[in-house]
C-alpha positions, 0 to 999 in steps of 0.5 A: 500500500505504502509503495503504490502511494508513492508511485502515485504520488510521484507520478503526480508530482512529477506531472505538477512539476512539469506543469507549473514549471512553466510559471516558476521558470519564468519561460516567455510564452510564444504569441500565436496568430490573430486567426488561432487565438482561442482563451481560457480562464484562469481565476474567476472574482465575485464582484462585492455587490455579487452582480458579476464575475470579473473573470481573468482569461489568457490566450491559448499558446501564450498564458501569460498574457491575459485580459479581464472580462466581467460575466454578468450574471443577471444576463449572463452577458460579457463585457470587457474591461478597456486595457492597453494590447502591449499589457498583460493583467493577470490575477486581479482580485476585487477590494472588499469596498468594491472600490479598486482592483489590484492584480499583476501586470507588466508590458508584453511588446508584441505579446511577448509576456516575462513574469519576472516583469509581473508588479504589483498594481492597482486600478479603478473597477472600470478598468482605467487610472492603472498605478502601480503599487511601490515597492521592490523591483521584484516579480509579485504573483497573485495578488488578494486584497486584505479585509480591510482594503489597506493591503495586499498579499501575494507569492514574490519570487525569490532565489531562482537557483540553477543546476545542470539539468534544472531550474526553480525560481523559490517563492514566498508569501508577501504583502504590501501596505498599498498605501505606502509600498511598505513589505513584509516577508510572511514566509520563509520557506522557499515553495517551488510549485505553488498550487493557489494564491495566497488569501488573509484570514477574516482576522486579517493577521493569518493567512492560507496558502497552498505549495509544495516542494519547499526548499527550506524545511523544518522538522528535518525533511531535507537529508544530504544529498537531496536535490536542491530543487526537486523530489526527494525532501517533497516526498518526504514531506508528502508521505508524512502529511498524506499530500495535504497542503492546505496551511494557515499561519501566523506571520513569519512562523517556523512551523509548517503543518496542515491546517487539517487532515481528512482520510483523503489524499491531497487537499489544496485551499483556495479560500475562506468566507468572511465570517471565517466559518467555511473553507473552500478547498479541492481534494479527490472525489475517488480518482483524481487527486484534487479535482472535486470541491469541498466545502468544509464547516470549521464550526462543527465536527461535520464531513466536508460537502463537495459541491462539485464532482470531478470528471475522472482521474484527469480533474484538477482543480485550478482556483475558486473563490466564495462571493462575498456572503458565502453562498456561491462560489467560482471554480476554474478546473482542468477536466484532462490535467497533464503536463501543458493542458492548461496552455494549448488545450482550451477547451479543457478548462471549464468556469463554473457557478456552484450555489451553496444551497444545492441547485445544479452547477451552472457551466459558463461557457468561454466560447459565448465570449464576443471577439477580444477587442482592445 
């Protein structure tokens, strides 16, 4: 039993790797012909008011570069927001006052898009009066707003360290007074494989994330002789904790654990509702490794709910986001995961709608898009 969890896990591991590698590389993607383009999204906002989703999609065969549409759900109607063609704009994310969005962005001549040009930045919620953020001339990735507006958090790249045969850039959790361009370095672990962004605790003092294949671990994971990059500290690590990823700290803790642990395999958070009562994360549904979503009630001793099934051992779950009163959420899958699948497989990326009192999961479909304008 012991064996074949490893090799399952190694298998998927090596599969994430090969995947997410493309991000913590920093590889430039290839921009393809006008006639070809074809989108996917990435990561799905509730507006604070819950009268849209303010949606970031990005070109297929070239990822990074991405623009904001909003999905009007009344209508279900798509408009764009007016942004710049050599600008990319990537994970933005609502001010709980509805006021601003922030979200990474950086210059992409010819579409040419390089994350370690990604700064922080903020903009009016009409998609205009675009300023970035002060602060270090360093590559900042998904950023969220805190609850009180007044900062924000996200994963900064730190070291990229080289070998022969291999290449990571390692990654911590920041933030950012956006007032003043103040940071704070929250963790020191150095993650290479980064599986959500990082979101504030309603106390706005703890935070959730989920990564793995941390460069710098405790409890004495890391043995001489480990790669410094790659697997075999991780699967020491994964073995010990049943691949379970979800963490909640405190600033700048040593300690890293699971924030829970179910009979399941794999767990990845995504977010947590206002109230701090329910969590929303991915796990497997029976065959995937976290490619159903879970609703989990931190106020009672209850099972989790999942609220969406995954479809097979393929099913990968790429973010997702409760709206402001916890009663819906927005969640991005993979329904074929492997190694590129969210880069030249469109099609394989769904956007879905889950209303947490048990209605039928609504499909939004990417190919109603009107033509991308600029």
């Amino acid at each position: 039993m012991r064996a074949g969890w490893l090799v399952s896990v190694m298998m998927r591991l090596m599969g994430l790797l090969c995947s997410l590698f493309v991000t913590a590389v920093f590889l430039t993607s290839s921009p393809v012909l006008a006639d070809e383009i074809k989108w996917f999204p990435q990561q799905a906002r509730f507006a604070p008011d819950g009268s849209h989703l303010l949606v970031n999609v990005c070109e297929v065969g070239n990822s990074n570069y991405c623009r904001i549409w909003r999905f009007w759900m009344a209508d279900s109607h798509w408009d764009a927001l007016p942004l710049a063609k050599d600008q990319t704009y990537l994970w933005p994310d609502y001010a709980p006052d509805g006021k601003a969005i922030v979200l990474s962005t950086m210059p992409c001549p010819d579409k040419k898009c390089d994350l370690r040009d990604a700064r922080l930045a903020l903009m009016d919620t009409d998609g205009r009066n675009l300023r970035r953020v002060p602060g270090t001339e360093v590559s900042k990735l998904r950023p969220a707003f805190s609850h009180d507006a007044k900062r924000a958090i996200y994963w900064q790249i730190g070291e990229v360290l080289k070998t022969r045969r291999q290449m990571a850039a390692f990654m911590d959790v920041w933030e950012t007074e956006l007032a003043t361009g103040k940071e704070r370095r929250l963790t020191n672990f150095a993650a290479t494989v980064i599986l959500s962004g990082p979101k504030y605790w309603p106390d706005d003092r703890r935070f959730m994330f989920s990564a793995m294949d941390f460069f710098r671990l405790p409890e004495g994971y890391r043995k001489p002789g480990d790669s410094p990059i790659l697997l075999p500290n991780m699967m020491r690590y994964a073995e010990k904790h049943k691949g379970h990823m979800v963490f909640v700290l405190e600033p700048e803790s040593s300690d890293l654990k699971p924030f829970f642990v179910t009979d399941k395999n794999w767990s990845v958070g995504f977010d947590v509702s206002r109230d701090g009562k329910k969590l929303l994360y991915a796990s497997s549904g029976g065959t995937s490794s976290y490619g159903s979503i879970y609703v989990h009630d931190l106020t009672v001793l209850s099972e989790p709910v999942m609220i969406l099934r995954e479809r097979g051992a393929g099913s990968a779950i790429m973010d997702a986001a409760f709206s402001r009163d916890g009663q819906q959420a927005a969640i991005v899958r993979d329904i074929t995961y492997w190694p590129g699948a969210a880069i030249y497989k469109a099609k394989n990326i769904e956007l879905w709608l889950v209303d947490m009192e048990g209605r039928k999961p609504k499909h939004i479909a990417i190919t109603q898009l009107p033509e991308l304008v600029d």
